[in-house]
C-alpha positions as CSV (number, residue, x, y, z in Angstrom):
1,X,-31.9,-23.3,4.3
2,X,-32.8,-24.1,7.8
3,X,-29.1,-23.5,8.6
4,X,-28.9,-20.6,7.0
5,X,-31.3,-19.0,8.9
6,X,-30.7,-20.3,12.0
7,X,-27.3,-18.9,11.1
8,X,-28.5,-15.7,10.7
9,X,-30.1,-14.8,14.0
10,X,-27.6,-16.9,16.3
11,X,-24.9,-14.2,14.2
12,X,-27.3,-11.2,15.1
13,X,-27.0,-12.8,19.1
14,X,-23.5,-13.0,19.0
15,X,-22.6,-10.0,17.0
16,X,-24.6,-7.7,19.5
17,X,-24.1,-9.5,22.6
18,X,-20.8,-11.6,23.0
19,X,-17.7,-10.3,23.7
20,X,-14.6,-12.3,22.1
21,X,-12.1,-9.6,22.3
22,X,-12.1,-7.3,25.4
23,X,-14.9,-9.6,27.2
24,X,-12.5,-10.6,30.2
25,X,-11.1,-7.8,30.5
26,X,-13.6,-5.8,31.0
27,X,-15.0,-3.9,33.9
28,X,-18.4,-3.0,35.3
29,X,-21.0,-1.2,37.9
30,X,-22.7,-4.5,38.1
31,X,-21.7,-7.8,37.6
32,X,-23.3,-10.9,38.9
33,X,-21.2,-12.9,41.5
34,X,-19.0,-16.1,40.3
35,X,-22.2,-18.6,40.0
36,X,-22.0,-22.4,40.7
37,X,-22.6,-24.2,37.7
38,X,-23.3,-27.7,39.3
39,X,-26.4,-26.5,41.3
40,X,-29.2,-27.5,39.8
41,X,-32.0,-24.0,38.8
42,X,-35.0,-24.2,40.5
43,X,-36.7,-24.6,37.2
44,X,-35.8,-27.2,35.2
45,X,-34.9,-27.2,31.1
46,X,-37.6,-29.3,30.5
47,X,-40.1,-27.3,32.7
48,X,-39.0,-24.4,30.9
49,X,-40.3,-25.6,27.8
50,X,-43.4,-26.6,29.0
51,X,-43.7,-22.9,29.7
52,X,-42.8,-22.4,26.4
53,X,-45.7,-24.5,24.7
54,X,-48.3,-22.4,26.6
55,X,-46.8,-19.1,24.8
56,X,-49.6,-17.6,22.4
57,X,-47.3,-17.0,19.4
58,X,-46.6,-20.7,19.9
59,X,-49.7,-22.2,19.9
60,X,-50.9,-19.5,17.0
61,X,-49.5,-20.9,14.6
62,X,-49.8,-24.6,15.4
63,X,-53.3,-23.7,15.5
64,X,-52.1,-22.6,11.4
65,X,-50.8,-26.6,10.8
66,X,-47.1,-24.8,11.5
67,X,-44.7,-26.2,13.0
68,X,-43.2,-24.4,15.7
69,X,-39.4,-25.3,17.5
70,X,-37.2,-23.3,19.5
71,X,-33.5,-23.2,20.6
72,X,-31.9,-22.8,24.1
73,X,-29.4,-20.5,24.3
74,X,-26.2,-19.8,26.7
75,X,-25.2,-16.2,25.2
76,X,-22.3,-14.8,27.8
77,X,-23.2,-12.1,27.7
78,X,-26.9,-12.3,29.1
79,X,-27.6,-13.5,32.8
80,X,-27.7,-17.3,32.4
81,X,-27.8,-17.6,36.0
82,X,-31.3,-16.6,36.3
83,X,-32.7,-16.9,33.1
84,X,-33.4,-19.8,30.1
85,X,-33.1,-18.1,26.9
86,X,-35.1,-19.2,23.9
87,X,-35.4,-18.3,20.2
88,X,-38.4,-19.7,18.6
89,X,-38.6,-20.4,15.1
90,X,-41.3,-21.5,12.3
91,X,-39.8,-25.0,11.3
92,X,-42.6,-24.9,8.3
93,X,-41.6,-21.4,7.3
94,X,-37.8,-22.1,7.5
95,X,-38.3,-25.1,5.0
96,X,-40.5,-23.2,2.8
97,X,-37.0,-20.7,2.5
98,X,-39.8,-17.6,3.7
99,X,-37.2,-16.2,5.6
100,X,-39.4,-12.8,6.6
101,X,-41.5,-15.4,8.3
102,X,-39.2,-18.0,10.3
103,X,-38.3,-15.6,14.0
104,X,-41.1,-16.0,16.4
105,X,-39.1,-14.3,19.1
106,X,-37.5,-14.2,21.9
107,X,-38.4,-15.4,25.1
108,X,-36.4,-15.7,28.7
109,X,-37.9,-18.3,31.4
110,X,-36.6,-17.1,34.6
111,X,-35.2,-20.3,36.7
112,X,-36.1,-19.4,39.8
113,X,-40.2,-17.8,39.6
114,X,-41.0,-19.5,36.2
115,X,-41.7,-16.2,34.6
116,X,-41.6,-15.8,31.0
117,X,-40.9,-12.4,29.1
118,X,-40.5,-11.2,26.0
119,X,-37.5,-9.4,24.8
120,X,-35.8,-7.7,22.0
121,X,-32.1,-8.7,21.0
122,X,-30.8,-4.7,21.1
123,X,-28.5,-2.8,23.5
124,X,-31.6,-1.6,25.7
125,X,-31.2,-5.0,27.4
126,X,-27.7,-3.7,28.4
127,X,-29.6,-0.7,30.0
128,X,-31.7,-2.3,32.0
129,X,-34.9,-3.2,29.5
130,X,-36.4,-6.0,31.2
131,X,-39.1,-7.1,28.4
132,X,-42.4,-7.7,28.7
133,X,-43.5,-10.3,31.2
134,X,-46.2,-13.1,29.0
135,X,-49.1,-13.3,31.5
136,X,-52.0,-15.6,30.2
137,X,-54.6,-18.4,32.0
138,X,-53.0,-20.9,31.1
139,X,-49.2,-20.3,31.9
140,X,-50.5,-18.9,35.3
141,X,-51.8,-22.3,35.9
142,X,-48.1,-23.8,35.3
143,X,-46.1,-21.4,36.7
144,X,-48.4,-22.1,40.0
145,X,-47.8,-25.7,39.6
146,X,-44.3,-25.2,39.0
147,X,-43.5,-22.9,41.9
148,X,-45.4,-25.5,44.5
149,X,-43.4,-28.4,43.3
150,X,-40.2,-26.3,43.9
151,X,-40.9,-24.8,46.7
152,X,-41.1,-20.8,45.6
153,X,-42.5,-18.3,48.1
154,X,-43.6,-14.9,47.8
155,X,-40.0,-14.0,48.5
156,X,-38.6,-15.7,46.3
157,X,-40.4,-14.6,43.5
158,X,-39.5,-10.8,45.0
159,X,-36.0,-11.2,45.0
160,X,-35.7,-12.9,41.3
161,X,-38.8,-11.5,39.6
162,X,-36.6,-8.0,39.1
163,X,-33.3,-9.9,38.1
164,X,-31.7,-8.1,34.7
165,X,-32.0,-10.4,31.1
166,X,-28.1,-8.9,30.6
167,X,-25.0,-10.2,32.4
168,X,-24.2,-7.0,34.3
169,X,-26.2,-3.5,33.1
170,X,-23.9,-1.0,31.3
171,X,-24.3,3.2,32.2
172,X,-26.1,4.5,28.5
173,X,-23.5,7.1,28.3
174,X,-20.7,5.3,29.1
175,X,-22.1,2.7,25.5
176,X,-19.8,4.3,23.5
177,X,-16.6,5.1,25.1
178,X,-13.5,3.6,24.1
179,X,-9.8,4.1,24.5
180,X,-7.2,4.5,21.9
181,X,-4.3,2.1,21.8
182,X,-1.2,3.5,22.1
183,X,0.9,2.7,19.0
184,X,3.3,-0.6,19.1
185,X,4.0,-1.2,15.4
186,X,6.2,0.9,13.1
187,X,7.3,0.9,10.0
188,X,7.8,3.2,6.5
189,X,5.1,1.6,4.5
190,X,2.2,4.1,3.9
191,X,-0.2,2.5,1.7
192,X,-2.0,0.1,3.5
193,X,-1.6,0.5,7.3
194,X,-4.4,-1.3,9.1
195,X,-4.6,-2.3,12.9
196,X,-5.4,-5.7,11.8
197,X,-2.7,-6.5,9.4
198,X,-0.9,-9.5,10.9
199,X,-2.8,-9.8,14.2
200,X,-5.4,-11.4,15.7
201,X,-6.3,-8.3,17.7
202,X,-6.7,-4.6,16.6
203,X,-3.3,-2.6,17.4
204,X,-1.7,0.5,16.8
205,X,0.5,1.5,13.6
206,X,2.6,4.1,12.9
207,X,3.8,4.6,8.9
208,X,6.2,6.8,8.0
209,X,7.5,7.0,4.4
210,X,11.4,8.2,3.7
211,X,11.8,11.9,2.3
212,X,11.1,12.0,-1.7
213,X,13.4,15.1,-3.2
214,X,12.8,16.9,-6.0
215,X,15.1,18.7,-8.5
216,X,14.9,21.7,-7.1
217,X,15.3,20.9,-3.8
218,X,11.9,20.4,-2.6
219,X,11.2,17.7,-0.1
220,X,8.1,15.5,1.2
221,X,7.2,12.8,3.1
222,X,3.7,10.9,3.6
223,X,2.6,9.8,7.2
224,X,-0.2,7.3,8.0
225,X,-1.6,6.1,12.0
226,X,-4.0,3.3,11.9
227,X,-5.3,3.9,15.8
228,X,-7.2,1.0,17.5
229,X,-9.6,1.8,20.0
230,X,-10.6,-0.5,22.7
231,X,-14.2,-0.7,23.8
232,X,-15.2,-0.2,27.4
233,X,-18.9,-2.1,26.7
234,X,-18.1,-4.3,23.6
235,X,-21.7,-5.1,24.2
236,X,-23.1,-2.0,23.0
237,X,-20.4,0.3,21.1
238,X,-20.8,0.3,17.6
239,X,-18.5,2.6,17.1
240,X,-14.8,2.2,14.5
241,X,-12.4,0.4,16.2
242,X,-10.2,1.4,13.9
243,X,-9.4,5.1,12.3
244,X,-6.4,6.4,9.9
245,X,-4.8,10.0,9.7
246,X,-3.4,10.3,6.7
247,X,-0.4,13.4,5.9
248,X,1.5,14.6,3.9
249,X,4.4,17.1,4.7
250,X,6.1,19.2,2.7
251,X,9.1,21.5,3.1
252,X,10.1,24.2,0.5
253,X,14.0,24.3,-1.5
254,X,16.3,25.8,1.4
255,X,13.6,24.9,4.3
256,X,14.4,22.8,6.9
257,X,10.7,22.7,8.6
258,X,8.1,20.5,7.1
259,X,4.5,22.0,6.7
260,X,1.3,19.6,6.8
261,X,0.2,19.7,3.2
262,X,-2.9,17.4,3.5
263,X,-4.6,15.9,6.5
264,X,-7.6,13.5,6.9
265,X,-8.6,15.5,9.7
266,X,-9.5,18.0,7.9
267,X,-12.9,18.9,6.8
268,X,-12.8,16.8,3.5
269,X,-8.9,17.2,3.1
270,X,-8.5,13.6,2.1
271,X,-12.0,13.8,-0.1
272,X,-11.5,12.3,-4.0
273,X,-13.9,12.3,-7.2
274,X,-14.5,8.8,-8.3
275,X,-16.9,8.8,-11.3
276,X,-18.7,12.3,-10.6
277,X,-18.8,11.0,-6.4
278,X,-17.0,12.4,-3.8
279,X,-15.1,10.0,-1.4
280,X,-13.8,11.1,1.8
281,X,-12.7,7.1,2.9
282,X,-8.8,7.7,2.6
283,X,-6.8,5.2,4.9
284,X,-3.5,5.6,3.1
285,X,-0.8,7.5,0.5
286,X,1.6,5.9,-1.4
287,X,4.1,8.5,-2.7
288,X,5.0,8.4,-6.5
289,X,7.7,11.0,-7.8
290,X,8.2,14.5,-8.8
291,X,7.8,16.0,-12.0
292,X,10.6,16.6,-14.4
293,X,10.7,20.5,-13.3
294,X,10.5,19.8,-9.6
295,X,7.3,21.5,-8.7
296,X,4.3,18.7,-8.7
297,X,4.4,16.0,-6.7
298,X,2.1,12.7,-7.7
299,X,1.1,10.3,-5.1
300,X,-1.7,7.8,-4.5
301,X,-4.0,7.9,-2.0
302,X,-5.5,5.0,-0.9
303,X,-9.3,4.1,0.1
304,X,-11.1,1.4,1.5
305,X,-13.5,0.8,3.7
306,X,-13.0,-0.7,7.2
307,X,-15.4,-3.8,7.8
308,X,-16.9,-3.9,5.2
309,X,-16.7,-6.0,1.7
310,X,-15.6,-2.5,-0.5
311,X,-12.9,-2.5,-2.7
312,X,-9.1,-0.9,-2.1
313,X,-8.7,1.8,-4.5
314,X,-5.6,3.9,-5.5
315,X,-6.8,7.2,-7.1
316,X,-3.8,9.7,-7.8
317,X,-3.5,13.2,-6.7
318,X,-1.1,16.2,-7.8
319,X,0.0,18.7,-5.7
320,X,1.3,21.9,-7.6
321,X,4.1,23.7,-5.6
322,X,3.8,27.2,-6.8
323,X,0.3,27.6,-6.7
324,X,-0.2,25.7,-3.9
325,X,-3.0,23.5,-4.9
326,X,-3.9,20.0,-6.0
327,X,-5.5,18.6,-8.5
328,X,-7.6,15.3,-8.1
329,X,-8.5,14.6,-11.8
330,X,-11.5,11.9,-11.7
331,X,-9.5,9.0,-13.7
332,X,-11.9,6.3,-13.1
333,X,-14.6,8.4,-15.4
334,X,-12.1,8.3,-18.3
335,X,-10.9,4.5,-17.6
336,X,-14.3,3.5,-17.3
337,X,-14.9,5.0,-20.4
338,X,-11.8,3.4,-22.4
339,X,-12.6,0.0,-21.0
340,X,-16.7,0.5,-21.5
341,X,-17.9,-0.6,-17.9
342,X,-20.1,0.7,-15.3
343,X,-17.9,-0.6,-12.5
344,X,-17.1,2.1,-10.3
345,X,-20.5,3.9,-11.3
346,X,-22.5,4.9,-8.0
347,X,-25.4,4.0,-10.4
348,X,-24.3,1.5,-13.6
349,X,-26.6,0.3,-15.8
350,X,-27.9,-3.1,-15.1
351,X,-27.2,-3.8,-18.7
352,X,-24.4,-2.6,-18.6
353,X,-20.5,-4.1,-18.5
354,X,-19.3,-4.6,-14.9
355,X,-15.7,-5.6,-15.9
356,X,-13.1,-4.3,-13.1
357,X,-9.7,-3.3,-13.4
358,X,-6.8,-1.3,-10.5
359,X,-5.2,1.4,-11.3
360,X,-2.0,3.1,-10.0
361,X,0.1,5.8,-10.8
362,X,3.5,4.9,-12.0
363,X,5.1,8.7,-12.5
364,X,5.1,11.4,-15.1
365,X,6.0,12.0,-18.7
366,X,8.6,13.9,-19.6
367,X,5.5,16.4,-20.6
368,X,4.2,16.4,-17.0
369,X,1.0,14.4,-17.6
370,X,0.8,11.3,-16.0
371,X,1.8,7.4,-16.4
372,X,-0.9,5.5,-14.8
373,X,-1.2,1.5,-15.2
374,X,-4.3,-0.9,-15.2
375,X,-3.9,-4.4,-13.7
376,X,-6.0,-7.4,-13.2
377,X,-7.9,-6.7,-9.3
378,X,-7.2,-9.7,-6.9
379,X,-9.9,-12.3,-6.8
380,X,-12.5,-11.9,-4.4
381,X,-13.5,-14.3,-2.5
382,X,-17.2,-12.8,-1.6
383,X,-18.1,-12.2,-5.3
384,X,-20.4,-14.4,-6.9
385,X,-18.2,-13.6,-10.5
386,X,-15.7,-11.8,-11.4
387,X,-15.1,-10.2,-14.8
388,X,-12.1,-8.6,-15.4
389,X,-11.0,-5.8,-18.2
390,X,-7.4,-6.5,-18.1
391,X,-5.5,-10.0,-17.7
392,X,-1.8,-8.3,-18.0
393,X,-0.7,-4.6,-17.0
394,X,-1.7,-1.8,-19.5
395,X,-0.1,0.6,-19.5
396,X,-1.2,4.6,-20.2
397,X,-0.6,8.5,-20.6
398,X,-3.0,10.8,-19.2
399,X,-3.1,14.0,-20.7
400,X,-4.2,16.6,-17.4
401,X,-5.3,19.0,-19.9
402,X,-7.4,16.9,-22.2
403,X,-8.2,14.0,-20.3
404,X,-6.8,12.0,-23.0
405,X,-5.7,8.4,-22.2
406,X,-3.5,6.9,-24.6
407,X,-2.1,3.1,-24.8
408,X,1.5,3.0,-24.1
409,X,3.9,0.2,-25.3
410,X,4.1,-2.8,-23.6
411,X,7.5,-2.8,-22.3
412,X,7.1,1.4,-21.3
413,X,9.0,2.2,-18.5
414,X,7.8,5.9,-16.6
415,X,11.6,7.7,-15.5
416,X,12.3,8.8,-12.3
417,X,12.5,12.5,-11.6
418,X,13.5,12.4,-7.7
419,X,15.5,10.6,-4.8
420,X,14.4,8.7,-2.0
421,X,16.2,8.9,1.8
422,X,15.8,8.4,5.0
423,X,17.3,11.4,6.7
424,X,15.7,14.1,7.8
425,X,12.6,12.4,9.0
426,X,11.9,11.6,12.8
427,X,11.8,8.0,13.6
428,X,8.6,6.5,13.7
């Protein structure tokens, strides 16, 4: 347990403050200049922590029978030129697993005037929030010893006393700005285009699916751009740093210009029903086929959620040519239903099933309602257990009308209504 919460806070350090990406590249209104490491601080380690023991908070709760440590830390992006940085912990706390209770704080001893301060672990450091300096009788007494044994004057102590806790100090309005990569990766796959798939480093992809045709002469084509964006202050920007457009075109029998049927961009244009909730988190399409008459088009678009531990999920979408409309039936309410679980419920039952299954659309029936299939999800690694509905494809009709979902035979295969090509389309 004591590495686990350790664990926790060095990740909230290097989660808000290091920079493994953009780090070197990056540049600023105020840096420090190249320091020395082989000169020795004015103030040494050990010194420091002597400082450290006089700290109220420290010798609180040793007064309680706790027992107190700390840890030093180099963080590179905080001004370790100047400054010892220390995170001080309850030892008694962190063995008793009271998590709540183990951070004392944080504390910076400066090297040079044998200062302490107090300081919070946010991006105000970045602008310039100094902390609090710890002022008490007893460190007073110290710090005086301290700064006669080294040698610190009055001007000493004016020139470092002000030095910043953070590397180099970032403009407030300038936390948040970042740059989108230009695209470098193309391809026609439209279902799952990430700036992260096969690279260490977010990039920029371009999908581009091939022209689906209907019978009577209707064509489309999907379009998905996973943009990266690189931070100018990875210290502070919080922001994505990477955002999908999703599209889908459309030109009519006899047309030769393709019109924007759907776009992400759009207030709520990519937005699906997933057990009574709306989702707007779209990243990708993946076209199906056309009906048998050649005036609705099935697809399936694709949602997950960057950064995070949600699940991929393909929920279909019809678009009906002559009436110019889609429908977005909420499948997952029915499935859920067949298959008796509360999985995809924004709030299940605790006592209820939490089996999971993945659907897809596979096409239409020669009817028009559609061939969806149910699969076994991929494992996930992050779950404490897994319980699955389905161990082999199921396959199904579902009725638009009636919401009806009936079990197809094993070996069903959907037909195809339409023809794939390339031409026509612009090069990604």
């Amino acid at each position: 347990m004591g590495r686990l919460a350790r664990f926790l806070i060095l990740v909230s350090w290097s989660q808000l403050l290091t920079n493994p990406t953009f780090g070197a590249e990056l540049a600023a209104p105020y840096v420090f200049p190249p320091f020395d490491e082989n000169l020795s601080p004015t103030i040494t380690i050990s010194e420091a922590e002597d400082l450290i023991n006089l700290l109220p908070a420290t010798k609180e709760l040793r007064a309680e029978g706790m027992d107190v440590k700390w840890d030093v830390q180099a963080v590179p992006t905080m001004n370790n030129r100047d400054y010892y940085f220390f995170w001080i912990y309850n030892a008694t706390a962190q063995k008793e697993r009271d998590i709540g209770s183990i951070s004392v704080g944080n504390y910076a001893v400066n090297k040079h005037t044998a200062d302490v301060r107090r300081w919070q672990v946010s991006h105000d450091v970045s602008f310039r929030d100094g902390g609090v300096l710890v002022n008490t009788n007893a460190l007073e007494r110290l710090q005086g010893e301290l700064r006669k044994n080294h040698g610190v004057t009055t001007t000493t102590i004016q020139e470092y006393r002000s030095a910043h806790l953070a590397k180099r100090i970032i403009p407030r309005e300038q936390a948040q700005s970042a740059a989108p990569l230009p695209v470098t990766r193309r391809s026609n796959e439209t279902a799952e285009v990430s700036c992260w798939g096969g690279s260490d480093h977010p990039i920029s992809r371009l999908g581009r699916s091939p022209i689906i045709s209907s019978s009577t002469g209707y064509r489309a084509y999907a379009e998905v751009e996973a943009t990266a964006f690189k931070p100018k202050y990875q210290e502070t920007y919080t922001g994505s740093l990477c955002e999908n457009r999703v599209r889908l075109f459309l030109a009519k029998a006899g047309g030769s210009s393709f019109q924007i049927l759907l776009d992400s961009n759009s207030p709520k244009g990519d937005c699906v029903t997933i057990e009574g909730a709306e989702s707007c988190e779209v990243k990708g399409i993946q076209l199906v086929d056309w009906s048998t008459d050649g005036t609705f088009l099935l697809a399936d678009l694709v949602l997950w959620v960057y950064e995070s531990d949600a699940l991929l999920m393909h929920v279909p979408i019809i678009y009906n040519v002559p009436n110019d409309k889609f429908m977005r039936p909420d499948v997952y309410h029915f499935f859920d239903e067949f298959y008796k679980t509360d999985f995809f419920k924004e709030k299940p039952d605790p006592a209820g099933s939490r089996c999971e299954f993945e659907l897809r659309a596979e096409g239409f029936a020669p009817d028009g309602n559609l061939i969806l299939s149910a699969s076994r999800p991929p494992d996930d690694p992050t779950a404490d257990e897994q319980v699955f509905c389905v161990e082999k494809k199921q396959t199904f009709q579902f009725e638009l009308g009636t919401n009806k979902t009936i079990r197809l035979p094993v070996d069903y295969k959907p037909q195809r209504y339409s023809t794939w090509n390339s031409e026509g389309v612009p090069k990604p």
